[in-house]
C-alpha positions as CSV (number, residue, x, y, z in Angstrom):
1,X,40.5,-5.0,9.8
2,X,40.3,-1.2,9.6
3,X,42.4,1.8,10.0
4,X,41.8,4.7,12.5
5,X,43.8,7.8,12.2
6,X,45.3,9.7,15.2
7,X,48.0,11.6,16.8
8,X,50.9,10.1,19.1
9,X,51.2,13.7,21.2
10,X,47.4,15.6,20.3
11,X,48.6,18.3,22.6
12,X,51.2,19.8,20.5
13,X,48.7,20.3,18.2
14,X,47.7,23.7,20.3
15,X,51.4,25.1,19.2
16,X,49.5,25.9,16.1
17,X,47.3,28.4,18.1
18,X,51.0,30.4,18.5
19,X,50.7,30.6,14.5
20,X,47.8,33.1,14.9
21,X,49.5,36.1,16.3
22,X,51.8,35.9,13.8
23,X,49.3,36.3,10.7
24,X,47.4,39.1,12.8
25,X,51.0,40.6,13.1
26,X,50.8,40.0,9.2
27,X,48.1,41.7,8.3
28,X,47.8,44.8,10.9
29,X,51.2,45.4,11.5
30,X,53.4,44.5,8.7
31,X,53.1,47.8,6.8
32,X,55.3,49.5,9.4
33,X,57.8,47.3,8.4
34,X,58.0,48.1,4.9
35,X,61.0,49.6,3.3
36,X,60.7,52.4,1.3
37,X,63.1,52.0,-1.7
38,X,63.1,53.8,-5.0
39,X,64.0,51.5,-8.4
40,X,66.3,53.2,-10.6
41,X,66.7,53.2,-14.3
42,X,66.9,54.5,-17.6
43,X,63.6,55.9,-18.9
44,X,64.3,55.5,-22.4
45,X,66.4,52.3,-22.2
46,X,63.5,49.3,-22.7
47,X,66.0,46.8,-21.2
48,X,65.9,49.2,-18.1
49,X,62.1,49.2,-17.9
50,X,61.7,45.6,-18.3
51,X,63.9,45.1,-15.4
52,X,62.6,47.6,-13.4
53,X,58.7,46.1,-13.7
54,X,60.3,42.8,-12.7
55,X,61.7,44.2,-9.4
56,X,58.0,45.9,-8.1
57,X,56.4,42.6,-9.3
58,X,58.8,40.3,-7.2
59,X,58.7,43.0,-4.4
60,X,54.6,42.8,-4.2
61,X,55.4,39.3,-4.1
62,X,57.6,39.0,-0.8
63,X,54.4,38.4,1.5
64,X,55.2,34.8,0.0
65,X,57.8,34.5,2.1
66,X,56.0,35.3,5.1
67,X,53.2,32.1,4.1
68,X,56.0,29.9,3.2
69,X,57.6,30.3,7.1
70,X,54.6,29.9,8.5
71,X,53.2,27.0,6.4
72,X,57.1,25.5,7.6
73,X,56.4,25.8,11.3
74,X,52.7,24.5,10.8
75,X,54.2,21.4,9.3
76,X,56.5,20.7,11.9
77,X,54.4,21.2,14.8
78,X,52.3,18.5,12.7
79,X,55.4,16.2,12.7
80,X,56.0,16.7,16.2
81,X,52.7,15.7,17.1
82,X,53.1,12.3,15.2
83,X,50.1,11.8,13.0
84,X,50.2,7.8,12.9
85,X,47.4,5.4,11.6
86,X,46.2,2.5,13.0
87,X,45.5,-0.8,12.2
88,X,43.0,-2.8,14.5
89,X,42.6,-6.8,13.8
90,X,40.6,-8.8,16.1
91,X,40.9,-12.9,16.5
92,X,38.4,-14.8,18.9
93,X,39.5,-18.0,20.3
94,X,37.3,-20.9,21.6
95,X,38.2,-20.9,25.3
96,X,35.9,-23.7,26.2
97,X,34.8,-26.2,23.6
98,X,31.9,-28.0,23.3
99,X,31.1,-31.5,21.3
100,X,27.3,-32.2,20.7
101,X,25.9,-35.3,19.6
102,X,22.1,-34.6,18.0
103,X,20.5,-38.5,19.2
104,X,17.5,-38.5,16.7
105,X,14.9,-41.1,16.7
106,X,13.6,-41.9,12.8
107,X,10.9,-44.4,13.8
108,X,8.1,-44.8,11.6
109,X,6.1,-42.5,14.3
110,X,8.4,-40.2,13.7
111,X,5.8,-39.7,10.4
112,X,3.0,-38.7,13.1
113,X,1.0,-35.0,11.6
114,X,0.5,-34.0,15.1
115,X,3.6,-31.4,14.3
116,X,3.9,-30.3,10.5
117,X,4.5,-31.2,7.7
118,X,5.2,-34.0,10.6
119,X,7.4,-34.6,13.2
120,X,10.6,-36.1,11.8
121,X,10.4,-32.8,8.8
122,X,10.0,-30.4,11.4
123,X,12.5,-31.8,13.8
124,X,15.0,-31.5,11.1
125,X,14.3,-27.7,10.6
126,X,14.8,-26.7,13.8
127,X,17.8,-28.7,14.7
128,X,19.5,-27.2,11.3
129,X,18.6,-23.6,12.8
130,X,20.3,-25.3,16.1
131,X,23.7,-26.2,14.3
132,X,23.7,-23.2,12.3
133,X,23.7,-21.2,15.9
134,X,26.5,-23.1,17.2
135,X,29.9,-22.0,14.7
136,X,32.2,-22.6,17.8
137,X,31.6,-26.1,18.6
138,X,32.0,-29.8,17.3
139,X,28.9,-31.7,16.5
140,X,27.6,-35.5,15.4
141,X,25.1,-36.7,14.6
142,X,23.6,-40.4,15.6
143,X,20.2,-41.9,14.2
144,X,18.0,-44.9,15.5
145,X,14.7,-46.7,15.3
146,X,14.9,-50.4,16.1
147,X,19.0,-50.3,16.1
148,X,21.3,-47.2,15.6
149,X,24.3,-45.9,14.3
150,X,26.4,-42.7,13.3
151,X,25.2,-40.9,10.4
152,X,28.3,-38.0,11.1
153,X,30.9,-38.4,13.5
154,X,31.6,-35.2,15.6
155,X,32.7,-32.5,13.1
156,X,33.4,-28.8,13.1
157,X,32.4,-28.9,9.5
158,X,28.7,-27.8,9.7
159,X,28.4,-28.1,6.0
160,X,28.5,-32.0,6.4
161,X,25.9,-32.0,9.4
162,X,23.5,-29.8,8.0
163,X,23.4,-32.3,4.7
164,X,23.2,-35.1,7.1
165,X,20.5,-33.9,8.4
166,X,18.6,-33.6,5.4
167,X,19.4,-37.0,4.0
168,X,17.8,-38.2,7.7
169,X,14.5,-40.2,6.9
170,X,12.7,-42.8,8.0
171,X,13.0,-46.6,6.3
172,X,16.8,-46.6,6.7
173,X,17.2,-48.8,9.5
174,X,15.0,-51.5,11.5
175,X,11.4,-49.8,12.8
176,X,11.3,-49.7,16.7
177,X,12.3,-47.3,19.0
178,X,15.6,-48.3,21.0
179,X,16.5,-45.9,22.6
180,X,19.0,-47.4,24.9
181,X,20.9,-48.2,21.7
182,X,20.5,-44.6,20.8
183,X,21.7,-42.8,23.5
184,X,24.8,-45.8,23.6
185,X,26.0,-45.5,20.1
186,X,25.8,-41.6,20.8
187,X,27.7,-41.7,24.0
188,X,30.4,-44.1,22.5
189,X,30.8,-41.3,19.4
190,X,31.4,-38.3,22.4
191,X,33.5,-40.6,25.2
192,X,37.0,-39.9,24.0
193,X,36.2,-36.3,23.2
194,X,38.9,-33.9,24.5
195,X,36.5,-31.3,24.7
196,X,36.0,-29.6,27.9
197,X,32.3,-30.1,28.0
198,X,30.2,-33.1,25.9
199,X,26.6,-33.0,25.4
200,X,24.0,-35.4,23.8
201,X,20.8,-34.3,22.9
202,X,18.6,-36.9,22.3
203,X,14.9,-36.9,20.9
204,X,12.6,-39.1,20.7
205,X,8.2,-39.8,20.1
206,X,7.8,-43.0,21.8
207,X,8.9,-45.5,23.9
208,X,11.7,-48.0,23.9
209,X,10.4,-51.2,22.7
210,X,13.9,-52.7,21.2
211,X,17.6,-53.0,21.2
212,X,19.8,-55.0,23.3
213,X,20.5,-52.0,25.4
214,X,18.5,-50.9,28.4
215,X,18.1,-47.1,28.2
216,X,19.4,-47.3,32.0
217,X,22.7,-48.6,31.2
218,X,23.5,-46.3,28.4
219,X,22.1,-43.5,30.7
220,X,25.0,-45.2,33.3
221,X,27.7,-44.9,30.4
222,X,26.8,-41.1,29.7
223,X,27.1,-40.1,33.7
224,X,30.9,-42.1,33.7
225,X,32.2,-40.2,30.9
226,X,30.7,-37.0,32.4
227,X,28.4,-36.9,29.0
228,X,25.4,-34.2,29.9
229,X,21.9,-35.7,28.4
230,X,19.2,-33.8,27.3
231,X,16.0,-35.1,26.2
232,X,12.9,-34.6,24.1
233,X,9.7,-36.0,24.3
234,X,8.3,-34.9,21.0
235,X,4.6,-35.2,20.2
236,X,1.3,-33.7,21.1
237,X,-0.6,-34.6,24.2
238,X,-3.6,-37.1,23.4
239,X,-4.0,-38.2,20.0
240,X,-2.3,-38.0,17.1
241,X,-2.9,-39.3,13.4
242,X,0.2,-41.8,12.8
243,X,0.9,-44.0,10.1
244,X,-1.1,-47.1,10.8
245,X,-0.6,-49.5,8.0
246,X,0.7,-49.4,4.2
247,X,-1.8,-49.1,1.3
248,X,-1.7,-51.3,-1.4
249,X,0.8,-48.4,-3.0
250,X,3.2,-48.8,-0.3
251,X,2.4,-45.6,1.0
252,X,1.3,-45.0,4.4
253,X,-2.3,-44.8,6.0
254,X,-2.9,-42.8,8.9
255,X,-5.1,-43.2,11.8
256,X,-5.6,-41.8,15.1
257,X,-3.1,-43.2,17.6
258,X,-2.4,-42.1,21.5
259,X,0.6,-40.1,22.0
260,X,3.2,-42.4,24.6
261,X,6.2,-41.3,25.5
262,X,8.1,-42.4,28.5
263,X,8.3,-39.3,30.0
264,X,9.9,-41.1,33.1
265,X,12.8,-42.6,31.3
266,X,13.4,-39.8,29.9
267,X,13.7,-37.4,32.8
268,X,15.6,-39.8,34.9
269,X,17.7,-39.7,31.7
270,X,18.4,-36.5,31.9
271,X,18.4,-36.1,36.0
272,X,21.0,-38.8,36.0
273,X,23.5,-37.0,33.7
274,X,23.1,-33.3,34.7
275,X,20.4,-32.4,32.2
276,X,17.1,-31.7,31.7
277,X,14.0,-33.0,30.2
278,X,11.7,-31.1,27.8
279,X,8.4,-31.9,26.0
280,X,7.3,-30.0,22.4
281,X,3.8,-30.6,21.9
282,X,3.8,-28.4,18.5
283,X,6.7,-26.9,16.1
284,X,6.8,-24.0,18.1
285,X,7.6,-26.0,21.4
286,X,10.1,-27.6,19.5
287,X,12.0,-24.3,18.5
288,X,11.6,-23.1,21.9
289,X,13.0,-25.7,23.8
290,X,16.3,-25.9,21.0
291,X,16.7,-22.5,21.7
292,X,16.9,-22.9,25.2
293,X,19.5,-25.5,25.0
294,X,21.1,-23.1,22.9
295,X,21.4,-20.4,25.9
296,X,21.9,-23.2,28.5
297,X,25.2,-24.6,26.8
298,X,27.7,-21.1,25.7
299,X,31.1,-21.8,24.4
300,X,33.0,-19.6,25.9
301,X,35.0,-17.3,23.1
302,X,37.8,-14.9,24.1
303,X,38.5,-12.0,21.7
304,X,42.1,-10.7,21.4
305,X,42.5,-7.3,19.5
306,X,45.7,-6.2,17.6
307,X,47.1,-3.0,17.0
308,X,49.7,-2.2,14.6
309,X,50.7,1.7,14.0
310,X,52.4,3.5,10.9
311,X,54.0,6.6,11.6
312,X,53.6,9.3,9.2
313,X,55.7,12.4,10.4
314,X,58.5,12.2,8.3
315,X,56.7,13.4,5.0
316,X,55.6,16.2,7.2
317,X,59.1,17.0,8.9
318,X,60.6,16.6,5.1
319,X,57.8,19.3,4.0
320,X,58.5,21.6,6.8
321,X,62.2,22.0,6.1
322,X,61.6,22.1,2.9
323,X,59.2,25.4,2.9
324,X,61.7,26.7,5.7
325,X,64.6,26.2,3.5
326,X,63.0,27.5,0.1
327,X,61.8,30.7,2.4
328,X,65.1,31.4,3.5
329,X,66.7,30.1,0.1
330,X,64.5,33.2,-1.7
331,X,65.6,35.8,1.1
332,X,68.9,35.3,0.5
333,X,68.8,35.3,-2.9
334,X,65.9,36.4,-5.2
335,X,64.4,39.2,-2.6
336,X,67.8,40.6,-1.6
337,X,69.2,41.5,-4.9
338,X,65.9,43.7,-5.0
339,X,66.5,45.4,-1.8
């Protein structure tokens, strides 16, 4: 909020230009106007001289009265122009929602080096940067491997999803990559969504090799509930170095591994349901093609501005009659009993 000040009537404001005259009058003229006037008194009474000193000084001052009128009439012309400031406030509304579910596959070749530090870590940059770029909107998010489920139901809070995101990592759940079960569990989070637009984004490195849920049929479900798909293929083209077997430390040991990713699924996925298909080959891919979803899918925000206005022309009326009335109060008074 912040305050602009202004003028109801800005074209009264030229009355002050009549002012002008008047102090040229002042100032070339006004000597014609003088009274000549002779003070008399008692030479060698001091009471008489006192006085008499007292009357030139208040005489020398009577050009006072001339600035006090004039400063009046400037003061009024002010009030009659209305000086008034303004408030302005501004509220955006959401005038089309959307709800996002982030579909995220945490298989164990989600550990691949082919992106770095690897694939799952830099996913789960860019999709924070993603979430953080969408302030309007609802999201969830859903993770699976060999089965799924909801790691944050669809939320406005993006406080919660961005720490979901970072608690994301691979061991949680049963290795595989089901991604029929993926994109299911993701629809059945979004179906019921009042929202006028719900979109899943799902990602994934490989190709689905378990669940109880053909990737077809969930990509059926998404088109009946009018669920838009997009989908990633995410890793580089030919090899890759992916974690191979455990060393006796239980840590992983990498070897290189063809890249396989069902491209096919995954644009028939996405044909199906209104989408499109994307492949990031490298982290820079990956930012790219989040940023074009991004731009593809705009909430629509409507901004409605207030104005509220407080006058301010009574202080200057209240000044204005009060020069005018202390002007003529001293003429009447003070300056005549020296004439």
């Amino acid at each position: 909020m912040f305050e602009i000040g202004s003028f109801k009537n800005p074209e009264l404001l030229w009355l002050l230009a009549v002012l002008l005259p008047l102090l040229v009058w002042f100032f070339v003229f006004r000597h014609k106007d003088r009274a000549g006037f002779n003070f008399s008194y008692a030479p060698n009474t001091k009471k008489y001289s006192q006085v008499n000193n007292l009357s030139k000084l208040i005489w020398k001052l009577r050009p006072f009265l001339f600035f006090l009128r004039l400063l009046g009439l400037a003061a009024l012309i002010i009030a009659l122009a209305r000086p008034q400031t303004s408030s302005v406030s501004t509220r955006t509304k959401t005038t089309k929602g959307i709800d996002i579910v982030l579909a995220i596959d945490v298989s164990s070749s989600m550990l691949a080096k082919d992106l770095k530090p690897n694939r799952l870590s830099a996913l789960k940059k860019v999709a924070a940067e993603f979430v953080g770029k969408r302030p309007n909107d609802r999201i969830g998010l859903v993770v699976y491997a060999g089965e799924s489920y909801t790691k944050t139901p669809v939320t406005s809070d993006k406080i919660i999803v961005d720490r979901s995101l970072q608690e994301v990592n691979y061991g949680d759940i049963e290795d595989g990559t089901a991604i029929g079960m993926g994109l299911a569990t993701a629809v059945n989070r979004i179906k019921d969504s009042k929202a006028l637009s719900k979109v899943i984004i799902l990602l994934t490195d490989g190709v689905n090799n378990a669940g109880f849920i053909e990737p077809q049929t969930a990509a059926d479900l998404a088109l009946e509930y009018n669920i838009k798909t997009y989908t990633i293929g995410l890793g580089t083209n030919g090899n890759a170095m992916t974690p191979v077997a455990y060393n006796p430390d239980g840590t992983f040991r990498y070897g290189l591994r063809p890249v396989e990713i069902d491209e096919e699924l995954l644009e028939e996925i996405a044909s199906l349901t209104g989408g499109q298909y994307f492949r990031a080959t490298d982290n820079s891919k990956l930012e790219e093609i989040y940023e074009e979803i991004n731009k593809l899918e705009k909430t629509e925000i409507e901004e409605f501005t207030y104005y509220s206005y407080e006058e301010h022309y009574r202080s200057w009326l209240i000044l204005g009659l009060v020069l005018l009335l202390l002007e003529w109060l001293l003429k009447h008074s003070l300056y005549k009993s020296v004439i």
